[in-house]
N, C-alpha and C positions, 0 to 999 in steps of 0.2 A: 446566224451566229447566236443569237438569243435566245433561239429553241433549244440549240445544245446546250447553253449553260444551264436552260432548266430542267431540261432533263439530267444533265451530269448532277446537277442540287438534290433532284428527286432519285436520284439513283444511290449517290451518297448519305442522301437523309434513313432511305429503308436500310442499306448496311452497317447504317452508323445503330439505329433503333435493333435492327434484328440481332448485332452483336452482345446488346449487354448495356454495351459501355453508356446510352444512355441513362438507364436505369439498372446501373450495377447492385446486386446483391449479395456485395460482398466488402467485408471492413479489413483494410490491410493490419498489417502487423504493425507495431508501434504505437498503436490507438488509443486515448488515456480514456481510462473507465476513472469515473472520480466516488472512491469509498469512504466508509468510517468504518472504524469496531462498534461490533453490534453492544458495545458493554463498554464500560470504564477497563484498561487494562493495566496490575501492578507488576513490573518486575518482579518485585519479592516472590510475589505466588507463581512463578512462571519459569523453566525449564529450558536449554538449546530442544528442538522437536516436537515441543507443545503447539497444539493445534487452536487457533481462536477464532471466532466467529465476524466476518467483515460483511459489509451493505452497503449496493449499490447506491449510489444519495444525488443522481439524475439520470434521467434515460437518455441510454447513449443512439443516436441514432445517425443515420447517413442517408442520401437522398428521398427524406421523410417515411423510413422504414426504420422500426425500433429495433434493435437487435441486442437491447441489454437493460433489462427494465426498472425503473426506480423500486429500492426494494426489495429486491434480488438476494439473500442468501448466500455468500459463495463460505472459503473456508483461505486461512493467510497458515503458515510457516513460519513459527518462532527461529529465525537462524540463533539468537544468541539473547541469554536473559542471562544478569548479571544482580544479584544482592546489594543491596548497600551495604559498604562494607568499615569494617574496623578502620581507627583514627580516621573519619571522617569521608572516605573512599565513596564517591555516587554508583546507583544502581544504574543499569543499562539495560536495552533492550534494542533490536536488530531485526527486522523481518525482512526478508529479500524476493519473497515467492508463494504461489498461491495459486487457487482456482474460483474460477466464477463461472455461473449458469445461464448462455444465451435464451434467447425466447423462445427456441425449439429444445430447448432440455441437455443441449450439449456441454458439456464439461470444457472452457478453455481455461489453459497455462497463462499466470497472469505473472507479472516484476513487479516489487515494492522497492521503495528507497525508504522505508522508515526506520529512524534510528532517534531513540529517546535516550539521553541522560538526567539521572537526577542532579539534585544539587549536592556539590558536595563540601563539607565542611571538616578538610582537613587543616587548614589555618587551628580552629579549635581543638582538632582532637591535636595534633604534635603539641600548643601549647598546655591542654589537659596532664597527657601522658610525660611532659618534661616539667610541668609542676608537680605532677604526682610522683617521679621518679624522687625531684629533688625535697622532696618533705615524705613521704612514707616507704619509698621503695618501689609504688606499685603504678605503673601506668595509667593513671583513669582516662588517658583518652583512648584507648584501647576498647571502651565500648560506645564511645560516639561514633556512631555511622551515619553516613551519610544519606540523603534522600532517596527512595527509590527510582526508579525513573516510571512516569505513567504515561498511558496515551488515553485521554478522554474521548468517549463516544463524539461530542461534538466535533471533533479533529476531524477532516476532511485530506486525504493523502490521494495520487495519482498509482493507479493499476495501470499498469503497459502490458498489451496484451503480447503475447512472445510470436504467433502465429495468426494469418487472418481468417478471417469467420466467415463460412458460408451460410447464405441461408435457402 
């Protein structure tokens, strides 16, 4: 009875090793790569389709094989950029989507959740524009806008990877 359990152990040990599944090479879908913009980024100068530059900021790895390395390069998707706007209205900014480069040069589809609002300061501009109304006619809060919204290079956000990565 003792011989067969180790031979069943050693029989199941080679097919468990020969399939993979010990030493899998491969990172499932959902896996958070953790980035930054490679640069301070301002709404104001920025567009819904503008392209900005993101950086890997640890290596991501799975049973001690790198497969996304600090440092890395990729590129993020402005989904929505917004001005700061008249009577006090804050600036926005939206990214949802992007690509990043594994350690064999492949290109993966990557998900953001970053959404930046400025501050905004309509309290002031309606009381500007209803003081200006009521003494010269002219709205002065009509040019206080509000902050734009920024995302500073230190910012560290989560990339989800949309498909898993072989290597």
């Amino acid at each position: 009875m003792g011989r067969n359990v180790i031979v069943w152990i050693i029989c199941f040990s080679l097919i468990w090793f020969n399939s993979g599944l010990a030493f899998a090479k491969s990172l499932s879908a959902g896996t958070i790569i953790p980035v930054s913009v490679t640069s301070r980024v301002n709404g104001d100068h920025l567009s819904e389709g503008d392209i900005i530059s993101i950086r890997v900021v640890k290596d991501v790895t799975h049973n001690d094989k790198v497969f996304f390395e600090k440092g890395t390069v990729g590129l993020a998707n402005v989904a929505t950029a917004k001005k700061g706007r008249h009577h006090g209205g804050p600036g926005y900014i939206e990214i949802r989507e992007g690509t990043i480069t594994d350690v064999d040069g492949n290109e993966h589809q990557v998900n953001f959740n970053v959404v930046k609002e400025g501050q905004h300061h309509r309290i002031s501009g309606i009381f500007l524009s209803v003081l200006g109304v009521g003494l010269t006619l002219i709205p002065w809060g009509i040019w206080r806008k509000g902050d734009p919204a920024i995302v500073n290079s230190n910012q560290i956000f989560n990339a989800v990877i949309k498909s898993s990565v072989e290597l």
